[in-house]
C-alpha positions as CSV (number, residue, x, y, z in Angstrom):
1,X,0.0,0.0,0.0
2,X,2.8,2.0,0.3
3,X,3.3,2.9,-3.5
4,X,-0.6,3.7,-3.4
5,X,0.3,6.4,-1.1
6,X,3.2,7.6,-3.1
7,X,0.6,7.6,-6.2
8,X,-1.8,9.7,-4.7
9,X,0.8,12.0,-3.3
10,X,2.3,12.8,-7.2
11,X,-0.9,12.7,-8.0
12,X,-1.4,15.9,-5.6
13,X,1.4,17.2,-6.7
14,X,0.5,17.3,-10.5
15,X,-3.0,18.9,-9.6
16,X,-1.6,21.6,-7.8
17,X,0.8,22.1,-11.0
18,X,-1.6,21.9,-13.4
19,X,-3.8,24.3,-11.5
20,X,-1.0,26.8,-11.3
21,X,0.0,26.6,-15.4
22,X,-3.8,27.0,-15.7
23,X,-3.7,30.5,-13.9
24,X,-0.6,31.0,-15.7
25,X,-2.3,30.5,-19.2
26,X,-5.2,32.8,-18.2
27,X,-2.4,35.5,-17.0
28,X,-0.4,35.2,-20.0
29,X,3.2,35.6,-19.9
30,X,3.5,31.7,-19.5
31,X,2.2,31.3,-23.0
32,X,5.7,31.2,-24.6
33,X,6.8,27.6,-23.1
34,X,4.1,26.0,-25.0
């Protein structure tokens, strides 16, 4: 179980990413890395 725990951890971490390019997007000065 403990690789379940590590999953959903990453998994965390990758939401919390995402939500941040996200507002970056909408802001716009992140746009070049695309």
């Amino acid at each position: 179980m403990k690789g379940r725990t590590l999953s959903s951890q990453s998994q965390g971490l990758v939401l919390s990413l995402l939500n941040y390019f996200q507002q970056e997007k909408d802001n716009g000065p992140l746009y070049y890395h695309c």
